[in-house]
C-alpha atoms as one frame of an Amber mdcrd trajectory, in Angstrom:
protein
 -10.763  15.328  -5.957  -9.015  14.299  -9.180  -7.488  11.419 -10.398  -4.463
  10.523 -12.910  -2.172   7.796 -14.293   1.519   7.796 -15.714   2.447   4.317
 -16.701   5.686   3.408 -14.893   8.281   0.515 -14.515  10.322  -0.851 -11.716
  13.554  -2.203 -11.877  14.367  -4.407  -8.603  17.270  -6.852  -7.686  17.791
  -8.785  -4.601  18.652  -5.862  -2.193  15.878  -3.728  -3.201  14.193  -1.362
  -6.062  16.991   0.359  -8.271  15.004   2.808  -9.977  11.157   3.340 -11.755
  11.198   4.084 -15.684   9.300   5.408 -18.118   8.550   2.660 -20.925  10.816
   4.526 -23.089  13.757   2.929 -21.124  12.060  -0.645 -21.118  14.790  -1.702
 -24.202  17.975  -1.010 -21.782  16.004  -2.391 -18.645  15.703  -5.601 -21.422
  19.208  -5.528 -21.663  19.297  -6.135 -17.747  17.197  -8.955 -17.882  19.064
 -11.458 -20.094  21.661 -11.427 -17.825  19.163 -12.755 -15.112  20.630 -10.180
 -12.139  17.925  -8.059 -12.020  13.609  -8.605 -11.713  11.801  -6.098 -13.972
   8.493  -5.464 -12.332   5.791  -3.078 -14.287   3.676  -0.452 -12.343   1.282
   2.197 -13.076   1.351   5.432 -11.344  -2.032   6.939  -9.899  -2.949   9.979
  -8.336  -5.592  10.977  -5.966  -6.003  14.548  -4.771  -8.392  15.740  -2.111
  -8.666  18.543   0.511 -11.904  17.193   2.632 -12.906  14.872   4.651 -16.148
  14.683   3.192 -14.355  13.719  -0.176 -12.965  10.380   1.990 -15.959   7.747
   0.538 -15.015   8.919  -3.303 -11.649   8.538  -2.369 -11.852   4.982  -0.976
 -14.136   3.682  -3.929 -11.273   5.233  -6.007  -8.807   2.830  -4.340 -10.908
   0.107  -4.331 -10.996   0.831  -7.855  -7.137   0.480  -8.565  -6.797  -2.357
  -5.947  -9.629  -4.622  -5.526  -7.773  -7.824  -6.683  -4.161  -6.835  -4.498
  -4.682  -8.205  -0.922  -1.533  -6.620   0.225  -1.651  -2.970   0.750   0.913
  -0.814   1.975   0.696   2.887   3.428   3.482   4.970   3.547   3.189   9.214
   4.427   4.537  11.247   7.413   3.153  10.954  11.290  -0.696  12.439  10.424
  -0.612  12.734   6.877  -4.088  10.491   7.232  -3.159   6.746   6.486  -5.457
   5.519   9.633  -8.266   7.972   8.292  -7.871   6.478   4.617  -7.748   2.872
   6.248 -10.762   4.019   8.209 -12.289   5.156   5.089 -11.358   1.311   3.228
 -12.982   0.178   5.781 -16.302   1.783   6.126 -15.872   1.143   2.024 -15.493
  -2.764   2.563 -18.303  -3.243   4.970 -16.294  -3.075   8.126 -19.011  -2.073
  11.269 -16.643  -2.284  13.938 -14.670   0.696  15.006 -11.325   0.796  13.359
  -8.716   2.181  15.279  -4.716   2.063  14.253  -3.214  -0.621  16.079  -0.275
   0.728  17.121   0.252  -1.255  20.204  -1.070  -4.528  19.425   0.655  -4.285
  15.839  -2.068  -5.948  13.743  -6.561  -5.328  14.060  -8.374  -7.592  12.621
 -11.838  -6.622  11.317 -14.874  -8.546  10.098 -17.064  -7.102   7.108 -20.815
  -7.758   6.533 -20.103 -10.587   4.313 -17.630 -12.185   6.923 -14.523 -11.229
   5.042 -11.598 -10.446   7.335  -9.596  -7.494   6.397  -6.450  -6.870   8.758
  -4.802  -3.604   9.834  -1.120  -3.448  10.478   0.582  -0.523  12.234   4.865
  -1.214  12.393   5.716   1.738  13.790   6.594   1.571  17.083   8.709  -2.348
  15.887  12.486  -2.082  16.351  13.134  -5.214  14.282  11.042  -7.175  11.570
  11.335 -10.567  13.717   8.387  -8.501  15.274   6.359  -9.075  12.298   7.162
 -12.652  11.761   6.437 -13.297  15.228   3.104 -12.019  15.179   2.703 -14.575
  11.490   2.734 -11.500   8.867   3.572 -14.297   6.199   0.428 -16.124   7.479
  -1.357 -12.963   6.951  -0.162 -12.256   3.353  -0.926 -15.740   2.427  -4.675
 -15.763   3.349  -5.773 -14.357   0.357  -7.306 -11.116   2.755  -6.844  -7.179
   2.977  -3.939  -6.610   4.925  -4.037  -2.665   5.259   0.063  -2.094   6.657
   1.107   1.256   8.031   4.493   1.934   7.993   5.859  -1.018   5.962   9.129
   0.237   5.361  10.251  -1.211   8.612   9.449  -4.679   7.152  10.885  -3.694
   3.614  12.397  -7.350   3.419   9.510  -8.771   3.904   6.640  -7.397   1.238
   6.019  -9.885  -1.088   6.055  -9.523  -4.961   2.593  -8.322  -5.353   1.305
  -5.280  -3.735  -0.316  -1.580  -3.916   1.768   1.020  -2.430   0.448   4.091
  -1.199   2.355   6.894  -0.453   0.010  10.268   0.944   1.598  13.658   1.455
   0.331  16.029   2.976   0.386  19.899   1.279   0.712  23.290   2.844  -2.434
  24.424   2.278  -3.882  20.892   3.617  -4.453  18.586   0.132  -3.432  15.322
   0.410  -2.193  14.199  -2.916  -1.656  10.176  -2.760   0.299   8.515  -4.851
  -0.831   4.959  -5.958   1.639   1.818  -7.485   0.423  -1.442  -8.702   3.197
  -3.630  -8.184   4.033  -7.002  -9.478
C-alpha cells in the first residue's frame, strides 16, 4: 500500500464545482472572490494504493486517518470497484459487530459500534430522483453529527453539504485499487 498528498483547491459556485487548482492559481481564484459569485473551497489530495484484501485494515486506519473529524463521507468508483468492501472495512475499523451489508434496497443501514456510536450506510443507486433521499431524512442524517458512509452520491449531488471527504476508488487492470481522497470544506 502507499500513500500520498498534492495540496489542491476547489473553485465552486451555485450550480456546482468549476474546477480544482493548484495553489499557484489561488491569486486569480482571489480575483473571483471579491466579486462574491463564486465559493473558494481548499482541499488536499490523498492517495491510497493497494492490491489485497488483506491490506483492507491498513487501508481503513489510513482513512480514518484523513477523516476522523468529517461525518459525511462520500464513495464514488464503478459497479465493484470495492466501495461496500472499504465501507465494510470502516466499519470493522469503527467497532461495528454487526454484519454490514450495502443497502441497496432499503437505501440507508444503520449500524451500532461498541461504544454505541451510530454510523449509517447509504447506497443511492438504484434512486431515480433525490426527493428519495429527503424522504428517507438524509438532512436529518447529515445533521447528527454521525458517519454517514454514502455510495453513489452523485445522484444526490444537490444535496452534499459544504463539508465532506470524497472518495473516489478505481479499479486497475492488473487489480490495484488506487483511491483518491478530498477533504472538502
Amino acid at each position: 500500500m502507499t500513500f500520498s498528498k498534492t495540496p489542491l483547491s476547489k473553485l465552486k459556485n451555485g450550480k456546482g464545482v468549476l474546477g480544482y487548482y493548484s495553489i499557484v492559481n489561488l491569486k486569480i481564484c482571489s480575483q473571483f472572490l471579491k466579486c462574491g459569485i463564486f465559493v473558494f473551497m481548499t482541499t488536499e489530495q490523498n492517495t491510497i494504493r493497494f492490491h489485497t484484501l488483506d491490506e483492507l485494515g491498513q487501508v481503513a486506519h489510513e482513512l480514518m486517518a484523513l477523516g476522523r473529524g468529517t461525518p459525511i463521507w462520500l464513495f464514488e468508483g464503478e459497479m465493484g470497484a470495492g466501495k461496500t468492501t472499504i465501507i465494510k472495512a470502516l466499519c470493522a475499523y469503527l467497532g461495528v459487530e454487526a454484519t454490514v451489508t450495502s443497502p441497496t434496497f432499503a437505501l440507508v443501514n444503520e449500524y451500532l459500534t461498541e461504544d454505541k456510536r451510530l454510523v449509517y450506510h447509504f447506497d443511492f443507486y438504484r434512486i431515480t430522483h433525490e426527493t428519495e433521499a429527503l424522504d428517507i431524512g438524509i438532512e436529518e442524517y447529515f445533521d447528527s453529527g454521525y458517519f454517514c458512509f454514502i455510495e453513489w452520491p452523485s445522484l444526490i449531488e444537490s444535496l452534499w453539504p459544504n463539508d465532506y471527504l470524497m472518495i473516489k476508488i478505481a479499479v486497475m487492470e492488473d487489480g490495484e485499487r488506487i483511491i483518491t481522497v478530498n477533504q472538502i470544506n
